[in-house]
TORMIFI-963059 format. One record per residue (C-alpha): residue number from 1; residue in one letter; x, y, z. Coordinates in Angstrom, 2 decimals, decimal comma. Layout:
R  seq  type        X        Y        Z
R  NUM     A        X        Y        Z
...
//
This chain:
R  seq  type        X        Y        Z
R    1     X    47,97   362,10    83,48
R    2     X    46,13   363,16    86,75
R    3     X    45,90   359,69    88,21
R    4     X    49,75   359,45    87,83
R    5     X    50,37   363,06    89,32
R    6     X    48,69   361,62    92,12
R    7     X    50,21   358,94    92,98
R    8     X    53,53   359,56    92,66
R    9     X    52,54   363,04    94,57
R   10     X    51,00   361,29    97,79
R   11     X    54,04   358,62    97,68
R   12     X    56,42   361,77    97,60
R   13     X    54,17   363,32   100,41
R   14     X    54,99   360,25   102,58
R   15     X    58,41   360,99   102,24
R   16     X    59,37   358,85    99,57
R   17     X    62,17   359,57    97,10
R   18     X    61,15   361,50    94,03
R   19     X    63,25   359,49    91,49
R   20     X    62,84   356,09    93,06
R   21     X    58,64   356,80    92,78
R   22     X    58,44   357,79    88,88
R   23     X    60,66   354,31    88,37
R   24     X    58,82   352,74    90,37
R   25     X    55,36   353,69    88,58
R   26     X    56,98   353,25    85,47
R   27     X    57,42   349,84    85,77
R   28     X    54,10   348,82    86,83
R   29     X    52,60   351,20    84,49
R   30     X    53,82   348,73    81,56
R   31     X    53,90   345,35    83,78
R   32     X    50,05   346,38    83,99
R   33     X    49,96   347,11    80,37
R   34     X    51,28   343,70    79,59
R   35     X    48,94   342,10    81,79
R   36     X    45,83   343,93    80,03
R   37     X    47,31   342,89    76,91
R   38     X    47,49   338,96    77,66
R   39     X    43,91   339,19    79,20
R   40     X    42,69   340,16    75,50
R   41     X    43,35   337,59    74,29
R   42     X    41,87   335,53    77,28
R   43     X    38,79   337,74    77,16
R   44     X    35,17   335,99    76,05
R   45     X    33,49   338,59    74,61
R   46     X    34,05   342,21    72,78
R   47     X    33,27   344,00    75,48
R   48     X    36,11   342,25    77,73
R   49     X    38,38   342,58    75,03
R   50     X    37,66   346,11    74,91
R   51     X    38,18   346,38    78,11
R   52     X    41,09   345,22    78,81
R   53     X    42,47   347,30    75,79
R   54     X    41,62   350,36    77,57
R   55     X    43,23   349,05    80,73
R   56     X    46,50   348,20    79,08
R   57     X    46,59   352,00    76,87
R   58     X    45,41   353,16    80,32
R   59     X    48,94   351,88    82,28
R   60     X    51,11   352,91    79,68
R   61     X    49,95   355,98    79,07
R   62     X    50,55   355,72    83,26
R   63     X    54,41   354,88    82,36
R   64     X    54,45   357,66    80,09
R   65     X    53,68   360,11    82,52
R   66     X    56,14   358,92    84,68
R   67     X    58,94   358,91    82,36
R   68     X    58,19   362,75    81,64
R   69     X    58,22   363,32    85,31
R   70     X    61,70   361,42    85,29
R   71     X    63,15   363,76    83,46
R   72     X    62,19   366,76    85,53
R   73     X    63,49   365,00    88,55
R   74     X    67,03   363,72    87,19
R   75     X    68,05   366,24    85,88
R   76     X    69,21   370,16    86,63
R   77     X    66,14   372,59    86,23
R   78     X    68,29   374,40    83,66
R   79     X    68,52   371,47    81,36
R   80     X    65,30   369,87    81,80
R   81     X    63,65   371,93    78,37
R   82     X    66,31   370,57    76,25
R   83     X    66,89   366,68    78,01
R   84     X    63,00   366,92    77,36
R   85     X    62,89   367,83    73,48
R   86     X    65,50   364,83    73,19
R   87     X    63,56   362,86    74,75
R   88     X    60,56   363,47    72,41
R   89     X    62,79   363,90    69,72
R   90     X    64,02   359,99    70,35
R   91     X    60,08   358,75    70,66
R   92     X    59,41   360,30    67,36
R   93     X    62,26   359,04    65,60
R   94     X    61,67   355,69    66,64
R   95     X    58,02   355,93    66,37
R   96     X    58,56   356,77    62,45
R   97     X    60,09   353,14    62,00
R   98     X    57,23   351,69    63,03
R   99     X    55,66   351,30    59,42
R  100     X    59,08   350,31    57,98
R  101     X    59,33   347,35    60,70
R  102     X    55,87   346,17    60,34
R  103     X    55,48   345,95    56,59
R  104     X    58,95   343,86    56,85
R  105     X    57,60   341,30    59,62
//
């Protein structure tokens, strides 16, 4: 996400360490996302509601990016292709429980 790159690129700019910034925006990427998603339920008309959706898919999608970034910056560049494609490999596997756990609850 370009918001994301530039954040964490103007914080790295300032001499701030590469890791500790993606964490860092990961976690209020999805404290933010949890915020927008209590103030939908708090909101008084559609168009709040809608709006604070697309605040809270916003900051996670924020997260996201920073979690990809993670990954470039932990680890060696040699291994970064494959840490990656287990790292998507994970989301998708979980992702495809998602049906199985919501038809149970």
């Amino acid at each position: 996400m370009w918001v994301n790159g530039i954040v964490v690129d103007r914080l790295a700019k300032k001499g701030y360490d590469l890791a500790k910034t993606r964490k860092t925006a990961i976690v209020c990427g999805l404290m933010m996302s949890a915020l927008g998603t209590l103030l939908v339920v708090q909101s008084s008309s559609p168009a709040q509601a809608v709006a604070f959706i697309s605040m809270a898919l916003f900051c996670v999608h924020f997260a996201g990016t920073s979690a990809w970034g993670l990954v470039q910056v932990m680890v060696s560049e040699t291994k970064v292709a494959s840490i990656a494609g287990i790292q998507n490999f994970g989301s998708f596997v979980f992702a495809s429980f998602a049906p199985i756990v919501n038809r149970l609850g």
